[in-house]
C-alpha positions as CSV (number, residue, x, y, z in Angstrom):
1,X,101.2,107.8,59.4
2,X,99.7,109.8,62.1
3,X,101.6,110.8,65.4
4,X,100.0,109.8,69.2
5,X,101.7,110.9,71.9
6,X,100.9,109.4,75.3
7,X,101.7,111.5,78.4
8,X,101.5,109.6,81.8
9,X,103.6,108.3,84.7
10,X,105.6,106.1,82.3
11,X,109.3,106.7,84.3
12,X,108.0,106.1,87.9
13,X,110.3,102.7,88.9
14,X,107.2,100.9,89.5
15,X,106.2,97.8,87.6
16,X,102.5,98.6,86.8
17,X,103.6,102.2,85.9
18,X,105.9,101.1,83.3
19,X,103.9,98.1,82.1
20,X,100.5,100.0,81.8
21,X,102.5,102.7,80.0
22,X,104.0,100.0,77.4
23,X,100.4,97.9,77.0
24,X,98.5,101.4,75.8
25,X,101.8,102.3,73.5
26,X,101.5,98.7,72.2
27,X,98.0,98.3,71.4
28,X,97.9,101.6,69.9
29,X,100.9,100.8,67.6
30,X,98.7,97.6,66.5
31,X,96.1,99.9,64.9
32,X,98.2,101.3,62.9
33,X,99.8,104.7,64.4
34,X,103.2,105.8,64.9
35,X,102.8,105.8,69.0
36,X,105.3,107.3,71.4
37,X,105.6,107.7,75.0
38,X,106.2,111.4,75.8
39,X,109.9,111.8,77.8
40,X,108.1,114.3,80.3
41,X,108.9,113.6,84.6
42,X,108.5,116.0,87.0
43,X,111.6,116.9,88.9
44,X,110.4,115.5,92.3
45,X,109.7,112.2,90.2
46,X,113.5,112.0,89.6
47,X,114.3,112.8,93.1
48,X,111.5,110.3,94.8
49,X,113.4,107.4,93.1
50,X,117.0,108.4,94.1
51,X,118.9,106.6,97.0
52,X,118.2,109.4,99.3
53,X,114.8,110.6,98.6
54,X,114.4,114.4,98.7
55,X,111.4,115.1,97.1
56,X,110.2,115.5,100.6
57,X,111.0,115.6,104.1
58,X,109.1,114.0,107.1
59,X,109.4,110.8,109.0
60,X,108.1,108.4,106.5
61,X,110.8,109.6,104.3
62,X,113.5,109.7,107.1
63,X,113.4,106.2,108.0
64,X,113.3,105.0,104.1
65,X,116.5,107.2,103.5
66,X,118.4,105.0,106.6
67,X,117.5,102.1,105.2
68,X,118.2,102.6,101.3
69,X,121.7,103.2,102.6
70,X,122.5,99.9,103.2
71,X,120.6,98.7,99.8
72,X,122.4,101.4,97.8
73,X,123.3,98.5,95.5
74,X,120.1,96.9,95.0
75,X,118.4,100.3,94.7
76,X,121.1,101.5,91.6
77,X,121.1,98.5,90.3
78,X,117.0,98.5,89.8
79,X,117.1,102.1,89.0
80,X,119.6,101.1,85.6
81,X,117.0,97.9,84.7
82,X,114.2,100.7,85.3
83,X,116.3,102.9,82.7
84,X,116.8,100.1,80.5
85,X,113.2,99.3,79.7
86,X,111.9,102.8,79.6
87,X,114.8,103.6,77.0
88,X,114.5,100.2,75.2
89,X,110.9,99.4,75.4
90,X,109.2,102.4,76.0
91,X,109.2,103.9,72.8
92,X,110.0,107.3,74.2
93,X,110.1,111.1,72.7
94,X,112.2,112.6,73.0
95,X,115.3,110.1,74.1
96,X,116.4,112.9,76.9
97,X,113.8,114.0,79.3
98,X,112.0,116.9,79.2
99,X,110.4,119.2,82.2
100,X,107.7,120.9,82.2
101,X,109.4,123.9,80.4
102,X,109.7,122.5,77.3
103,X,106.8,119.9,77.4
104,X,104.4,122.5,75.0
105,X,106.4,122.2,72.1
106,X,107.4,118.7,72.1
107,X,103.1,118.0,72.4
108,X,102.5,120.2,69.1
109,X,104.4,117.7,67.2
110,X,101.5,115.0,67.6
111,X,98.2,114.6,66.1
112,X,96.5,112.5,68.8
113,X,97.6,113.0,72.6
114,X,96.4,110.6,74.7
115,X,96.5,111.3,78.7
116,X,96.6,108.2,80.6
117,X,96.7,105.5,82.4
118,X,97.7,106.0,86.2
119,X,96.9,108.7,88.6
120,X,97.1,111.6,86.5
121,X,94.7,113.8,87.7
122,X,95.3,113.0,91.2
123,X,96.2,116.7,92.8
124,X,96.9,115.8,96.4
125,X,100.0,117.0,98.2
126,X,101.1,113.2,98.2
127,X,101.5,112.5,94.7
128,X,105.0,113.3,93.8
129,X,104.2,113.0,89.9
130,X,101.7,115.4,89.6
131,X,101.5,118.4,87.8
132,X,99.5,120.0,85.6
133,X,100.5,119.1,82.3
134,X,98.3,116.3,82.6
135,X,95.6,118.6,82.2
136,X,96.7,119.4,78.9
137,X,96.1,123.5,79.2
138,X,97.7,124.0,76.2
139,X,96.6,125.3,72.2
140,X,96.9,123.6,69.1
141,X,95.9,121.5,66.4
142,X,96.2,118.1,68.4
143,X,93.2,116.2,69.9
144,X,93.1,115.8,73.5
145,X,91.8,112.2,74.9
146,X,92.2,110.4,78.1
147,X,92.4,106.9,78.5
148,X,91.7,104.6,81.7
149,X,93.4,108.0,83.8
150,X,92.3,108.5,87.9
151,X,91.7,111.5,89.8
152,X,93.2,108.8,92.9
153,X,91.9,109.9,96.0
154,X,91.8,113.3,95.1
155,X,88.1,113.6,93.7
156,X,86.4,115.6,96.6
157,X,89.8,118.5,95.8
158,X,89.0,118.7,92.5
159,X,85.3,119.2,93.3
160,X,86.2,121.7,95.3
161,X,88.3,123.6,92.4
162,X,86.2,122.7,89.4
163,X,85.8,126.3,88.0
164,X,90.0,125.6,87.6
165,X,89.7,122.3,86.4
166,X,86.4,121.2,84.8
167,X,87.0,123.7,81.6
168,X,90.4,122.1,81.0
169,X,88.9,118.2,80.5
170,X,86.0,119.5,78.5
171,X,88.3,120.7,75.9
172,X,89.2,116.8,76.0
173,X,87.7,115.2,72.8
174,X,87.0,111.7,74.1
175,X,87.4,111.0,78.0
176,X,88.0,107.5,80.0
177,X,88.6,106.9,83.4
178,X,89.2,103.8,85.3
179,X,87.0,104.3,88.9
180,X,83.6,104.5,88.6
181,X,83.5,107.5,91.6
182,X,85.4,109.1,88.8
183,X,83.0,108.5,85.9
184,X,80.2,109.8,88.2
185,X,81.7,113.1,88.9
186,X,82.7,113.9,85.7
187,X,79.0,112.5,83.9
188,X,77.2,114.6,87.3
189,X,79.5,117.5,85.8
190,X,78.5,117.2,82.2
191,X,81.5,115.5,80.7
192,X,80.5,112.2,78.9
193,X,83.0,109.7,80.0
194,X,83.5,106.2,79.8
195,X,84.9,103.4,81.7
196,X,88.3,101.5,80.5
197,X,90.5,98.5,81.3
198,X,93.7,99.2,82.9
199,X,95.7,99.1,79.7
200,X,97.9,96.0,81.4
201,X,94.6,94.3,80.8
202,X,94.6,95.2,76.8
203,X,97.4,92.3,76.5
204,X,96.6,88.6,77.1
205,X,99.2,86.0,78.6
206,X,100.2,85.1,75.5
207,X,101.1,88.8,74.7
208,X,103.0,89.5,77.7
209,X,105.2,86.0,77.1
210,X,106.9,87.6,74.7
211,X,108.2,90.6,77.2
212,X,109.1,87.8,79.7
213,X,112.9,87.8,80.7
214,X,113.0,84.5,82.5
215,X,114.7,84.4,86.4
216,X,116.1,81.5,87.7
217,X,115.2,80.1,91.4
218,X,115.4,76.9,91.9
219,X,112.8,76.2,94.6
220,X,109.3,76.7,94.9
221,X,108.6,80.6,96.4
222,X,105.6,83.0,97.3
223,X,105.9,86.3,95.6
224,X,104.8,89.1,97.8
225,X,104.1,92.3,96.1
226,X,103.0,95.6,98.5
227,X,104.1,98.7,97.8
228,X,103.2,100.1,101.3
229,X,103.8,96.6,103.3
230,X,100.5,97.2,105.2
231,X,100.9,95.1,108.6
232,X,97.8,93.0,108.0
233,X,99.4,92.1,104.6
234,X,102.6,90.8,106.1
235,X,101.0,88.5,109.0
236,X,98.6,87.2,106.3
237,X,101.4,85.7,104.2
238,X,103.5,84.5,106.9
239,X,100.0,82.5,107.9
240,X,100.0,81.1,104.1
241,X,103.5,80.4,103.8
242,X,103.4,78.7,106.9
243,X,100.3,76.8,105.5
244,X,102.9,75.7,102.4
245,X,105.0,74.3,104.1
246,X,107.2,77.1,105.3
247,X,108.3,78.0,101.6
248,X,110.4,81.1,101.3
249,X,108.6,84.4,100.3
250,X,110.5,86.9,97.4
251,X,109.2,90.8,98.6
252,X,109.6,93.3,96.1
253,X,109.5,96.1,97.3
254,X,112.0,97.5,100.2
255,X,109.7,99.3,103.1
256,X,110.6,99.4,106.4
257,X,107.5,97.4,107.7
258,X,108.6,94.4,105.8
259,X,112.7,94.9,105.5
260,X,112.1,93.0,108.8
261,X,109.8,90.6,107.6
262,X,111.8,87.3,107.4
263,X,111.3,87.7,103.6
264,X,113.6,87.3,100.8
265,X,114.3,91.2,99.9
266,X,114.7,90.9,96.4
267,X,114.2,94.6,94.9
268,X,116.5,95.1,92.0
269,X,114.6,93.0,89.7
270,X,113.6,94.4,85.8
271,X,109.8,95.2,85.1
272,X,110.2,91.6,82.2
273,X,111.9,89.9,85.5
274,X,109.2,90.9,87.5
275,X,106.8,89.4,85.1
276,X,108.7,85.9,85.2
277,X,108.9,85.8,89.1
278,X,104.5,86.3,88.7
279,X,104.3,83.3,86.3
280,X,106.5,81.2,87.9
281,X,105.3,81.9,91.7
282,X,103.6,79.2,93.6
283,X,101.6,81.6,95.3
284,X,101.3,85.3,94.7
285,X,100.2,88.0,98.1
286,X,99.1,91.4,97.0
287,X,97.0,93.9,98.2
288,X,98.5,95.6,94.6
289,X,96.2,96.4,91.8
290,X,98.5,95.7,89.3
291,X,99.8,92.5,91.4
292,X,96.2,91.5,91.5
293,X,96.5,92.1,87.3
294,X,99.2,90.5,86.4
295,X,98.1,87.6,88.8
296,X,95.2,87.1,87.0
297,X,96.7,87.8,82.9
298,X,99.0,84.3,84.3
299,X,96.6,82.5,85.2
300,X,98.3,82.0,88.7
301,X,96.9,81.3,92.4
302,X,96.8,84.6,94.3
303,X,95.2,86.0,97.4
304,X,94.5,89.7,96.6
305,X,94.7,91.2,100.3
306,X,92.8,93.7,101.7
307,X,92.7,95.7,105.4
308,X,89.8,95.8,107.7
309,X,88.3,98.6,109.8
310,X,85.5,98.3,112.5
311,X,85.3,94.7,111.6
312,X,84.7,95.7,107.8
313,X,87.2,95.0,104.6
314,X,87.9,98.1,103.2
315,X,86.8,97.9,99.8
316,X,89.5,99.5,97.4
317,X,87.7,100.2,94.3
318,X,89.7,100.0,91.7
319,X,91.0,96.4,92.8
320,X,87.6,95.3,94.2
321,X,85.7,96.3,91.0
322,X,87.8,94.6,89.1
323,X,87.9,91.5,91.2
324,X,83.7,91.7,91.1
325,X,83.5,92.6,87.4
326,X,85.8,89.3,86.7
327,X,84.0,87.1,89.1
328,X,86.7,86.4,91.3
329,X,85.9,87.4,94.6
330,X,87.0,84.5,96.3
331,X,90.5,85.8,96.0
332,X,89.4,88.2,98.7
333,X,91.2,87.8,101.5
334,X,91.5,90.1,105.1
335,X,93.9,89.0,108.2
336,X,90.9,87.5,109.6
337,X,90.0,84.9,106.9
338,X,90.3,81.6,107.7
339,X,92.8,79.3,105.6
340,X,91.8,76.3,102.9
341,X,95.5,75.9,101.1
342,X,93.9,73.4,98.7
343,X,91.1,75.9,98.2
344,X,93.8,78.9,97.5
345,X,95.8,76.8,95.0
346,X,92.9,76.2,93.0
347,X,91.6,79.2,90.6
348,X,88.7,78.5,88.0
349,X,89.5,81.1,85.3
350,X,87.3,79.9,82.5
351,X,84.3,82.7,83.5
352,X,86.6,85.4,84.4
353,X,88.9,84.8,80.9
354,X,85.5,85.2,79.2
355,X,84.4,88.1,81.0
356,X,87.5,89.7,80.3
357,X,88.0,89.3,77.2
358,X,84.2,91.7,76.7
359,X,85.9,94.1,78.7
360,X,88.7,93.8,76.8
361,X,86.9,94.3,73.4
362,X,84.9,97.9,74.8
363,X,88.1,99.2,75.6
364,X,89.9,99.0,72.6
365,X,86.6,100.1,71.0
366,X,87.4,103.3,72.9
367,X,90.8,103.7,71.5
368,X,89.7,103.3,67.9
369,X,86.8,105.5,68.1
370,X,88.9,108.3,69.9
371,X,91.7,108.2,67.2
372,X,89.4,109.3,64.4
């Protein structure tokens, strides 16, 4: 049986990190390979996630450090059901990390190493994942491919360094991204690329059922999911909870924007938890990509938020595209958009189902066409 190893952000303690990380190493394991998540984080990776962050010091990180003081118990407590999954779920090789040191040898052992999803190739100064190895710069007998993987925000960098960085992907085999900015750049560069699902989107609800670990509440809630809390996104569920009836909101993720929020802070839930609490929600608020996924995989009502500058929404591609590709840009919603309740409960997800299920089908095209 031959040997893939994927290398991506599979240990962050973020649910469409993991999740992404366990779709790919699942669908790939369906076709027929022994598939395994390569154990490699940066050391700033490990720090980022730690009580008291010190991958970095400036304000941002300041205030988050105060404040995880007095959720030290939430924070180790989602840190272990973090562990958990990667070590139970995750498939990973080796079982004890690796750094970058030792990564070289460990990716000789594999016949197939697959870089991707997540922002991989993103090389700004705010990453705290990134490194290098993502670039695979290394010799040997393996075949290099990329699947659904993002240069973030970071595209107009690596333009400016491409002597360093184009030569490395075009010793890549087969390459996919998931922005279409990115697919330019790299086709305008003479690298044939491709453009993939998200591999969250490789699994149908039925699929992801089986991951579910159910979590009891009793009463009917609004999940809000933001990993930076934006202040637009906030006021814009308050206005839809509100609309409901006043029913509680469940945030995920501990910021100091929304610690204050009035929300339920709930953040020590487990990436299958945090699948339950999505398809059992009333109402889901995101202005997350993968909250806008995993919103539409369940079938479930969702506003997928988005800010506004000089009186314009500002159009986040990856999430937009996919909202547009599926058909669903009525789940658009800004801090100015006016209210229908009725209208927000109601999702029609017989087009969108279709359409994704095509997109579905060229992605995994790209999988078994790479791992020849």
């Amino acid at each position: 049986m031959r040997k893939v190893g994927i290398l991506t952000f599979h240990a962050a303690y973020n649910y469409g990190a993991v999740l992404q990380a366990y779709a790919l190493k699942e669908k790939i394991k369906s076709l027929g390979y022994d598939c395994r998540i390569i154990n490699f984080r940066t050391k700033k990776q490990i720090k980022k996630y730690s009580v008291i962050n010190t991958s970095k010091i400036n304000k941002a990180t300041l205030a988050k450090n105060i404040q995880n003081i007095f959720y030290a118990k939430q924070i180790k407590k989602r840190n272990s059901n973090f562990e958990k999954f990667i070590g139970n779920s995750l498939d990973v090789y080796p079982k004890n990390w690796i750094d970058e040191e030792s990564l070289e040898n460990t990716i000789k052992e594999f016949d197939f190493v697959v870089c991707g999803s997540d922002q991989i190739w993103n090389i700004s100064e705010k990453v705290d994942d990134k490194s290098m190895c993502y670039f695979l710069d290394y010799k040997g007998n393996f075949k290099k491919i990329s699947y659904a993987a993002s240069f973030g925000d970071s595209i107009k960098d690596i333009e400016e360094e491409k002597e360093r960085f184009l030569p490395l992907l075009k010793d890549f085999s087969n390459i996919s991204v998931r922005e279409n900015d990115a697919q330019e750049f790299l086709n305008g560069n003479g690298i044939i690329s491709e453009l993939t699902l998200d591999p969250t989107l490789l699994m149908n609800k039925e699929e992801w059922k089986k991951v579910i670990k159910d979590v009891k509440i009793n009463e009917p809630y609004i999940l809000y999911y933001s990993v930076n809390s934006r202040k637009y996104s906030i006021d814009l569920t308050k206005r839809i909870s509100k609309e409901l009836g006043g029913i509680k909101v469940i945030n995920l993720v501990l910021h100091p924007k929304s610690a204050f929020s009035g929300f339920e802070n709930k953040i020590d839930y487990a990436p299958e938890e945090f699948l339950a609490l999505i398809n059992n929600a009333k109402m889901i608020c995101t202005n997350s990509f993968h909250g806008t996924v995993f919103s539409i995989i369940f079938e479930k009502p969702f506003v997928a938020m988005f800010d506004m500058k000089d009186e314009k929404i500002v159009k986040e591609q990856r999430k937009y595209t996919l909202l547009k590709e599926l058909g669903l840009e009525d789940r658009i919603y800004t801090s100015k958009s006016e209210i229908n309740i009725q209208e927000m409960l109601k999702v029609n997800y017989k087009e969108s189902k279709e359409r994704l299920e095509r997109l579905r089908n060229k992605s995994l095209k790209y999988i078994k066409e790479s791992l020849k």
